[in-house]
C-alpha positions as CSV (number, residue, x, y, z in Angstrom):
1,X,81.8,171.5,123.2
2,X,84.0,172.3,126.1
3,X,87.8,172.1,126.4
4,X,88.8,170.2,129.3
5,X,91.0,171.5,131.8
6,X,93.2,170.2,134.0
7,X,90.7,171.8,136.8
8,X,87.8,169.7,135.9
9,X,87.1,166.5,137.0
10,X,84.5,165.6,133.9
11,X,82.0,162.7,134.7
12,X,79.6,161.0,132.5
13,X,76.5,158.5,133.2
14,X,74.2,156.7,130.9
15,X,70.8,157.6,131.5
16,X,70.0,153.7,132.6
17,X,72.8,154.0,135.4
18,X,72.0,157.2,136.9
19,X,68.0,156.0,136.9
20,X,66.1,153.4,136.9
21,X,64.9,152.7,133.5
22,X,63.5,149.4,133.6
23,X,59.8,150.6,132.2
24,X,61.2,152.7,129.4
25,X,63.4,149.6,128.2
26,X,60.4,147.6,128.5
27,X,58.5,149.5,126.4
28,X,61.1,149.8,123.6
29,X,61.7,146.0,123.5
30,X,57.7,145.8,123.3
31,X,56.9,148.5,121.3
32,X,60.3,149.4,119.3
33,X,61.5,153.6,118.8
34,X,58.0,154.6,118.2
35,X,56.5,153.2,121.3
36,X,59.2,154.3,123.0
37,X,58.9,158.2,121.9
38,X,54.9,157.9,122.2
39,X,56.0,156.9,126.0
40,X,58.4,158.7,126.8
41,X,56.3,162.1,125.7
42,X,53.2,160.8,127.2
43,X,55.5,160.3,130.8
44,X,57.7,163.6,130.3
45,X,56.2,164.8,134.1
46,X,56.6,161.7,135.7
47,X,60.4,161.7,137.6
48,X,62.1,158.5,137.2
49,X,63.5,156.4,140.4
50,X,67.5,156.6,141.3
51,X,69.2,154.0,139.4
52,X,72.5,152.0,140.6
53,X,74.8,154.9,140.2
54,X,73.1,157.7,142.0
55,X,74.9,157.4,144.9
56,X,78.0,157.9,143.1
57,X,77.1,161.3,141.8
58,X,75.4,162.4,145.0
59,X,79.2,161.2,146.6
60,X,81.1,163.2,143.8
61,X,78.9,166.6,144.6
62,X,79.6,165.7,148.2
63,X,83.6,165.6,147.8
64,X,83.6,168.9,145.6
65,X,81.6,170.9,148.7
66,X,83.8,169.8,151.1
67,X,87.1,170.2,149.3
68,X,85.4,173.7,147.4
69,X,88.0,174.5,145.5
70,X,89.6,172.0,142.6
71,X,89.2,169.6,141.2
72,X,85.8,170.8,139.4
73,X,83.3,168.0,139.5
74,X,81.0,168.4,135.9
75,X,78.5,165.6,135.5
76,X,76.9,164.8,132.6
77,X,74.7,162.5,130.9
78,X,75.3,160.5,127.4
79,X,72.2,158.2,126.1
80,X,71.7,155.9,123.6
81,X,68.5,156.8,124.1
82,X,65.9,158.4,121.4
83,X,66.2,162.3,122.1
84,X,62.7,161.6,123.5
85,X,64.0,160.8,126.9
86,X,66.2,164.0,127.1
87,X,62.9,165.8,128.9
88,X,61.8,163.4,131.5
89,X,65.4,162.3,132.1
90,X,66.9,165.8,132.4
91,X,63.7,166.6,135.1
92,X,64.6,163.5,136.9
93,X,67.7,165.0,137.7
94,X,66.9,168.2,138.5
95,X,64.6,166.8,141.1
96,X,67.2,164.6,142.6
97,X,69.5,167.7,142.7
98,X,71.7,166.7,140.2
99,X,73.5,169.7,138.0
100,X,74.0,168.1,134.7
101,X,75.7,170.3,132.7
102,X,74.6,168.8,129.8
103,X,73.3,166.0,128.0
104,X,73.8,164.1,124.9
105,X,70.5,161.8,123.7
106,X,72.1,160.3,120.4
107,X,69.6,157.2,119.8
108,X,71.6,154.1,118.7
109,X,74.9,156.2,117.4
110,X,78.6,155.8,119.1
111,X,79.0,157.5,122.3
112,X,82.5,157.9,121.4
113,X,82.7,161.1,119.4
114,X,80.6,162.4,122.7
115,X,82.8,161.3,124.9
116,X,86.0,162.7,123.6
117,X,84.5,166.4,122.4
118,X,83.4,166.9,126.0
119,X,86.7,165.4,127.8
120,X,84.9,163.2,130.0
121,X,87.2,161.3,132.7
122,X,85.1,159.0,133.8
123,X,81.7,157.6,132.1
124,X,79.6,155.2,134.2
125,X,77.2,152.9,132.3
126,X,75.4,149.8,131.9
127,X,76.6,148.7,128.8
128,X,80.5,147.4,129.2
129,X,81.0,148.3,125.4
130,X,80.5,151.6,126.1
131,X,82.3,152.0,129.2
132,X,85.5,150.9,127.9
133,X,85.1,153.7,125.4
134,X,87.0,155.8,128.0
């Protein structure tokens, strides 16, 4: 867990905001956790398609270039998701050059204690439950 600092600017995305996960949720309503985890590790190579806040994160990499110096943008991503996902999710975003500095696939557990151990600002999502966690 990091400390936050005053320098960092620490933002947070479910997995279903930052991509498009309409097949994987498909598949768990279908098929419950074990289908999901049988498809999730039978798609691990296959990248997953930008989802509705992409081009927020691609915006808050573009502000920290330009300004270079403070505040710190960190982005991260917290899941609901099965652990599963952590492999195919975390290629997705290295392929849409996104440096997540980590990642936090907790199944059906609160996001909360996530949330607060790693000082997150701002944490985009789907679910309006969650969000108004922070």
């Amino acid at each position: 867990m990091n400390e936050p600092t005053k320098d960092t600017f620490a933002v947070a995305f479910s997995a279903s905001a930052l991509f498009d996960m309409t097949e994987s949720d498909a598949v768990f309503q279908a098929e419950k956790e074990d289908g999901f985890i049988r498809y999730q590790i039978a798609n691990e190579e296959v990248g997953l398609r930008a989802g509705s806040a992409m081009p927020i994160a691609k915006a808050l990499l573009a502000t920290q270039a330009i300004l270079k110096d403070k505040p710190n943008v960190k982005l991260l991503v917290m899941s609901h998701n099965h652990p599963s996902a952590s492999p195919r999710v975390m290629k997705s975003a290295a392929d849409h050059g996104l440096p997540i500095e980590r990642a936090s696939f907790i199944g059906g557990d609160s996001l909360e204690p996530y949330l607060v151990a790693e000082g997150v600002d701002l944490f985009l999502s789907r679910n309006e439950t969650d969000v108004r966690l922070r």
